[in-house]
Residue frames relative to the residue before (quaternion, step in Angstrom):
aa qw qx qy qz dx dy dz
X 1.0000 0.0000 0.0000 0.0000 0.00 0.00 0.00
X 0.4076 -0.5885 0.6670 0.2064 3.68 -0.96 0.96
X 0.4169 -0.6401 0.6085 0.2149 3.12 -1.86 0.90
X 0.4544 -0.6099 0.5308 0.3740 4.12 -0.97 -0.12
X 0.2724 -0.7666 0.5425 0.2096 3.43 -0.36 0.89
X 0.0301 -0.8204 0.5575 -0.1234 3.79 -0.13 1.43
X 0.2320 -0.7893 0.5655 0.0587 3.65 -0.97 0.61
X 0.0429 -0.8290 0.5575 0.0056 3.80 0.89 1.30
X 0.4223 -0.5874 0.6480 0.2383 3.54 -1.64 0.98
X 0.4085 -0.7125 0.5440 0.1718 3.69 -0.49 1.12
X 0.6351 0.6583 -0.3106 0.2587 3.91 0.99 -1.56
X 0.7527 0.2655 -0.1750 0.5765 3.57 1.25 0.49
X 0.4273 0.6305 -0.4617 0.4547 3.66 1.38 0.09
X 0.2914 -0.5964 0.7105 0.2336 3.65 -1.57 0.55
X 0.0799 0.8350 -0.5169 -0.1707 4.15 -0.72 0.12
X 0.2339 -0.6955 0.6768 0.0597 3.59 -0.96 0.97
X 0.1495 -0.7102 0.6880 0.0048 3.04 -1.46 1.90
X 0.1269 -0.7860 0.5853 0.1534 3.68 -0.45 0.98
X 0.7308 0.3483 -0.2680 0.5223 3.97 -0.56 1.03
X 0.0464 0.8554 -0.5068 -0.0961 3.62 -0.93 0.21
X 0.4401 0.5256 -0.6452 0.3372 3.67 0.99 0.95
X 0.9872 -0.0136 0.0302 0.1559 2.68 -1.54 -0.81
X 0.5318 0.6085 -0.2306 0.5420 3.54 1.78 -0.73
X 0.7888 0.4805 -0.1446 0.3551 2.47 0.72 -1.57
X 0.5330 0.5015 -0.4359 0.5238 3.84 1.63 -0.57
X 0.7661 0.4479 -0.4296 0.1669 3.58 0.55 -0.85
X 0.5506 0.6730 -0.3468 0.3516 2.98 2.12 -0.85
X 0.6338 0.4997 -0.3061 0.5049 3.82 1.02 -0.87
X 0.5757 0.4994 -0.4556 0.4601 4.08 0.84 -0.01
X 0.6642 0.4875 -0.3167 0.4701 3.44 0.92 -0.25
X 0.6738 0.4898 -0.2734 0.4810 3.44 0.99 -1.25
X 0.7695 0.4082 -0.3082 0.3824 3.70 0.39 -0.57
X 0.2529 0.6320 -0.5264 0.5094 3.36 1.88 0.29
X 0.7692 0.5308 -0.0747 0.3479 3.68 0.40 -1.24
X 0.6559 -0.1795 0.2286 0.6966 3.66 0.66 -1.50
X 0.4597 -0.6533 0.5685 0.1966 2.86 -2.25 -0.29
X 0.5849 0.6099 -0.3783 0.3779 2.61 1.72 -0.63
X 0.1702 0.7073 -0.6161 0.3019 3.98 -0.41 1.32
X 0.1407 0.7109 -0.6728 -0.1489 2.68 -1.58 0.76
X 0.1665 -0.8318 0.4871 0.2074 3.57 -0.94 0.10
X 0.2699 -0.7825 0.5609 0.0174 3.55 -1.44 0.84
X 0.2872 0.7187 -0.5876 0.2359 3.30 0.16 1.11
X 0.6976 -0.4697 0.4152 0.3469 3.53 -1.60 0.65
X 0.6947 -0.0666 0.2010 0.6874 3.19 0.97 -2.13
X 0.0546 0.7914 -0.6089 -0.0039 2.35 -2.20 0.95
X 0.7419 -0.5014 0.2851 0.3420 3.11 -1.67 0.87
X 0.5362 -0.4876 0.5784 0.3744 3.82 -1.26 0.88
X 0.5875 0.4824 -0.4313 0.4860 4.59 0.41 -0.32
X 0.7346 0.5218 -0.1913 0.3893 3.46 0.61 -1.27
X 0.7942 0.2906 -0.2345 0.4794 3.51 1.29 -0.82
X 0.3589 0.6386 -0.4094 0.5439 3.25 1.45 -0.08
X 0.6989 0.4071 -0.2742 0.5203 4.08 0.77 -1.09
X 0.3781 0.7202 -0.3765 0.4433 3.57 1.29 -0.58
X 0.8102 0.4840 -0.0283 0.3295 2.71 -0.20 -2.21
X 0.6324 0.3799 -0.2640 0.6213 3.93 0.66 -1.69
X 0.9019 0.1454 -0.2195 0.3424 3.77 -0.48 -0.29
X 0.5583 -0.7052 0.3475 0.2650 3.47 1.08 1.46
X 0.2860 0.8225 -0.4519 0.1937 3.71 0.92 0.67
X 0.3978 -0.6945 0.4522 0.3937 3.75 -0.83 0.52
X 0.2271 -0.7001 0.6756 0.0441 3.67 -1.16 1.25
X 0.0275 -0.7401 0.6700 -0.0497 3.59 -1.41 0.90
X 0.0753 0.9126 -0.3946 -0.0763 3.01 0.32 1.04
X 0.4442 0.5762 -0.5383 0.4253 3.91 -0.17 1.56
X 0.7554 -0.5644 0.1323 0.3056 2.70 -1.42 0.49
X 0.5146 -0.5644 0.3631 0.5337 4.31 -0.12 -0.21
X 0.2168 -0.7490 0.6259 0.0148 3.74 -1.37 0.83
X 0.5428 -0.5593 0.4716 0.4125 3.68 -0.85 0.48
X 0.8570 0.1877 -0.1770 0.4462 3.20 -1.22 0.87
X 0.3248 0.6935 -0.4888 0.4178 3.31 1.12 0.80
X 0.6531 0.4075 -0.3142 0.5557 3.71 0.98 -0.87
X 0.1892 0.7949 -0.5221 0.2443 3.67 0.34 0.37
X 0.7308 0.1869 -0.1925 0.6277 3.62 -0.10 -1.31
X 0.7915 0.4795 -0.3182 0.2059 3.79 -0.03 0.01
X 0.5525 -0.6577 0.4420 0.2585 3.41 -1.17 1.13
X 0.7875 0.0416 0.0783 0.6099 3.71 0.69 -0.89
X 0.0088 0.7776 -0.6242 0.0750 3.21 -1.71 0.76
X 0.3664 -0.7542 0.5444 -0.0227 2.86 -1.41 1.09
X 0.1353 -0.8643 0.4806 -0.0603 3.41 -0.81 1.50
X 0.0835 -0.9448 0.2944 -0.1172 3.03 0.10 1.77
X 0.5821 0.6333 -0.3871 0.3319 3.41 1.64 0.01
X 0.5029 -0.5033 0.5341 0.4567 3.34 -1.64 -1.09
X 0.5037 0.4539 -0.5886 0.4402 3.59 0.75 0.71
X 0.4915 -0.7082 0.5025 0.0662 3.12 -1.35 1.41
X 0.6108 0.5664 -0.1448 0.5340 3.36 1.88 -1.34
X 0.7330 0.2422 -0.3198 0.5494 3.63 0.93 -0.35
X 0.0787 0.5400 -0.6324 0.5498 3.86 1.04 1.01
X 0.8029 0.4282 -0.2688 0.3159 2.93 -0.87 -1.85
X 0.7687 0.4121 -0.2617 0.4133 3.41 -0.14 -1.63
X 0.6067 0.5649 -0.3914 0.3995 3.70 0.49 -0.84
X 0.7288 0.4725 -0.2162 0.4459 3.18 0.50 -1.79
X 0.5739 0.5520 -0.3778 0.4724 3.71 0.84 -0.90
X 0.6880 0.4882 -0.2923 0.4504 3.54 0.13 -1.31
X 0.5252 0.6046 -0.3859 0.4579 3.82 0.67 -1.21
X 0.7173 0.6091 -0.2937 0.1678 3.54 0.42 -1.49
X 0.6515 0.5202 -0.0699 0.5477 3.59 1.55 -0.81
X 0.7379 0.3560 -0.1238 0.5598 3.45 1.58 -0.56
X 0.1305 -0.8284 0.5336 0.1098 3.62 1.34 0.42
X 0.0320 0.6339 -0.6816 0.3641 2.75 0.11 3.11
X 0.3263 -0.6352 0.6451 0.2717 3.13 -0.89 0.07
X 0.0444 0.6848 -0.7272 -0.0139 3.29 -1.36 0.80
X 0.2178 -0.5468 0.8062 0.0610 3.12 -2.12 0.58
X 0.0832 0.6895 -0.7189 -0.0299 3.60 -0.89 1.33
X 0.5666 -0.6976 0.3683 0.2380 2.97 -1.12 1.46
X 0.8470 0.1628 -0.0835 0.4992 3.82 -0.87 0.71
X 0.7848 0.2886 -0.2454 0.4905 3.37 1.02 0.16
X 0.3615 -0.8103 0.4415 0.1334 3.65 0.39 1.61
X 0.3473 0.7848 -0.3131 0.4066 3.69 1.46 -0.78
X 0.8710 0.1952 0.0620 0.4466 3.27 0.15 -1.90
X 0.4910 0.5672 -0.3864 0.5366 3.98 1.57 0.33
X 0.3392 -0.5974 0.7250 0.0497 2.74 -2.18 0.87
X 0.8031 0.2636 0.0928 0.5263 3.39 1.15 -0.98
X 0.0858 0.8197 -0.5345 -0.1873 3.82 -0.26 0.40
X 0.5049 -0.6701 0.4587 0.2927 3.46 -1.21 -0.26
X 0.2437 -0.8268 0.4886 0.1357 3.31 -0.37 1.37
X 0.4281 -0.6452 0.5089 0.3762 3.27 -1.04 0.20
X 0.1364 -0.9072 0.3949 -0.0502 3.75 -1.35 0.98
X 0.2349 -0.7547 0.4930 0.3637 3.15 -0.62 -0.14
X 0.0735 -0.7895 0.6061 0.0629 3.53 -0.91 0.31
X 0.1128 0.7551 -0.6322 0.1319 3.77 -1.25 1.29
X 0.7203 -0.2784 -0.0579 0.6327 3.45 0.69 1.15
X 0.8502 0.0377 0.0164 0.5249 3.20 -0.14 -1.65
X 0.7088 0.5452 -0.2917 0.3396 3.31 1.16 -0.94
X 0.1204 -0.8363 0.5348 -0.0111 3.59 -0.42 1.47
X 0.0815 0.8121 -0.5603 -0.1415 3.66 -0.25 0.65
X 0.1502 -0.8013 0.5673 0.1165 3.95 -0.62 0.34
X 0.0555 0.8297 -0.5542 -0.0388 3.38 -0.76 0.28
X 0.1286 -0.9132 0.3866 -0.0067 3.55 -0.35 1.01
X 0.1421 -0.7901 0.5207 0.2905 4.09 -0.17 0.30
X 0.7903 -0.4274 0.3518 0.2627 3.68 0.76 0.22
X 0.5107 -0.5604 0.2997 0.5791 3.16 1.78 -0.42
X 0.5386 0.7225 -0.3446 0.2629 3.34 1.34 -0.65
X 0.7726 -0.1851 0.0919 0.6003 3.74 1.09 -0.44
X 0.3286 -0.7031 0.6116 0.1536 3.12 -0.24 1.47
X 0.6214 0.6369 -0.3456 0.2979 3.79 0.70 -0.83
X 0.6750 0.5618 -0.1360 0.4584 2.90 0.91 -1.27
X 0.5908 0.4748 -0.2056 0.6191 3.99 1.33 -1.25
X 0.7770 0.3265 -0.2801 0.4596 3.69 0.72 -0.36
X 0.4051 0.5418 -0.4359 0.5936 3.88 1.51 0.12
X 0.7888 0.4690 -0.2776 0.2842 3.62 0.19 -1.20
X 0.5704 0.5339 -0.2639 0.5656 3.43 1.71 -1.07
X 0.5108 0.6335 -0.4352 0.3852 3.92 0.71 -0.49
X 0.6915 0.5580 -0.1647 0.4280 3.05 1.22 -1.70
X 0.7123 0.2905 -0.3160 0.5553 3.34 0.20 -1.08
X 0.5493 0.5362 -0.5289 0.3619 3.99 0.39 -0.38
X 0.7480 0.4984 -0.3183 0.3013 3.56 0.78 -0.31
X 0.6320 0.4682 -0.2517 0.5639 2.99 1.58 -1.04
X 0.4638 0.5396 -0.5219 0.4705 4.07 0.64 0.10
X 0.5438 -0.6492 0.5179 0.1208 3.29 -1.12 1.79
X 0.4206 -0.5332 0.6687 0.3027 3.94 -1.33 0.74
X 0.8492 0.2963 -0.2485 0.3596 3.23 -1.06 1.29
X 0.5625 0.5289 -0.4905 0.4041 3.41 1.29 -0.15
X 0.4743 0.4668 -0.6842 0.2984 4.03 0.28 1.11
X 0.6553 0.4711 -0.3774 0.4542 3.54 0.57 -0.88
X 0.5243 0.4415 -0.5221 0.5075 4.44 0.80 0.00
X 0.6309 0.6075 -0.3940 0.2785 3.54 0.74 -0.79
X 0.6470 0.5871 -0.1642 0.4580 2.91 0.96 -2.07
X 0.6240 0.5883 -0.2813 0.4305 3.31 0.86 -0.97
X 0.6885 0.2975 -0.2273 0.6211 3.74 0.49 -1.28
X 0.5968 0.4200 -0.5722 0.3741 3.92 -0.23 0.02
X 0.7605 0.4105 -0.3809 0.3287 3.26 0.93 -1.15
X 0.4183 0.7042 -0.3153 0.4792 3.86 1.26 -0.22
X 0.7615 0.4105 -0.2207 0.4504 2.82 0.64 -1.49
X 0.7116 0.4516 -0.2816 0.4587 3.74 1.34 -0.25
X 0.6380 0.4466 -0.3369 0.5292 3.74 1.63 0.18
X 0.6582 0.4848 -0.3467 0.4600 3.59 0.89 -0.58
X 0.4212 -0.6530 0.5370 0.3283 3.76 -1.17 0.57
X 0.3323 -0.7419 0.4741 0.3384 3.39 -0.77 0.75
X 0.3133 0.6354 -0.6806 0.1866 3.63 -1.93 0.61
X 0.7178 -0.6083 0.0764 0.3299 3.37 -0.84 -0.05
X 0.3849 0.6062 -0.4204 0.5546 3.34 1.81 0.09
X 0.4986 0.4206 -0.4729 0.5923 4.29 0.81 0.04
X 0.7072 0.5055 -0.2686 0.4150 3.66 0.22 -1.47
X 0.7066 0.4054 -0.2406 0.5278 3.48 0.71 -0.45
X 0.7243 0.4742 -0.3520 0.3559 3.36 0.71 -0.67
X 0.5221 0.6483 -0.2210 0.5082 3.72 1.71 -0.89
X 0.7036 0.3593 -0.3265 0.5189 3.31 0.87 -0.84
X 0.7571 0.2409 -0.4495 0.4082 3.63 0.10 -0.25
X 0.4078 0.5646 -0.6245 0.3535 3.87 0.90 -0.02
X 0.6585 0.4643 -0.4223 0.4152 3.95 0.58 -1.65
X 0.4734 0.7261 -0.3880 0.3133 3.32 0.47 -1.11
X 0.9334 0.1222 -0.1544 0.3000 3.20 -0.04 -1.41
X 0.4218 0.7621 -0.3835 0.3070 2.87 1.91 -0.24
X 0.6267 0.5350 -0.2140 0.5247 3.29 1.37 -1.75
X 0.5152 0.5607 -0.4095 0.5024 4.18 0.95 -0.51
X 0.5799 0.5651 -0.3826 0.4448 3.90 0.73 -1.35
X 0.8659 0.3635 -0.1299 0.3182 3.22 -0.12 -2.23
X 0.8089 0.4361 -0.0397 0.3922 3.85 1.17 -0.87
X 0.0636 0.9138 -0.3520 0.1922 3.06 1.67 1.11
């Protein structure tokens, strides 16, 4: 099964990190790309993980997870090696239309994490489905290289345009040959 490639506004989202070693630092390097609003519950954790904790003022509980802990939250993140509290999380989730991502186990996910690029606004993701994160994270390398120095300030530029100009098709026409040449400039 293919995943839906979706692009969720975060600026109202509660998130729950369950686990704090290593997954779990890599999952929260991505999320804070995104929001702050996180918290995380984990017995133990890694000196990387609280150090991320710490730099991006996140909320830390440190013990173990309890039923009904995912409660106030929209989405959640399962980061341990217990396979059984996968389960239980994801189960519980089921009645409370959370979303959950359990890490490494496609079984117990609503949602995976793609690998991306990120330069202000411009977010590209690319995903294989679970099938090889490796492979989705070779391919982003690539295009990370071939993405021109400077294409936040073209962005920044067309949003702001895109907020002075009235919209119809003389705008629509005019954007397309700005991109146009921009991409002509950088892709000789």
């Amino acid at each position: 099964m293919s995943y839906f490639p979706m692009f969720i506004d975060f600026s109202d989202k509660k998130i729950l990190v369950v686990g704090g070693g290593n997954i779990a630092t890599e999952k929260l390097e991505k999320l804070v790309d995104f929001t702050k609003e996180i918290t995380v519950i984990t017995k133990e954790i890694t000196q990387e993980c609280n150090n991320l904790i710490k730099e991006h003022c996140l909320t830390l509980y440190q013990r173990g997870y309890k039923a009904g802990d995912i409660d106030s939250f929209d989405i959640v993140i399962v980061a341990t090696n217990t396979q059984d509290l996968h389960r239980e999380i994801y189960e519980e989730s089921r009645s409370k239309h959370i979303l959950v991502n359990s890490v490494d186990n496609t079984k117990y996910c609503d949602f995976i994490f793609p690998s991306y690029i990120k330069r202000d606004d411009l977010t590209i993701a690319f995903s294989t489905s679970g099938a090889s994160p490796a492979f989705a994270k070779h391919l982003r390398r690539y295009f990370e290289a071939i993405i021109p120095d400077g294409v936040e300030e073209f962005l920044a530029k067309l949003k702001r345009l895109r907020s002075e100009m009235p919209k119809g098709k003389e705008r629509m026409a005019y954007f397309e040959k700005l991109v146009s040449d921009y991409f002509a400039s950088k892709f000789k």
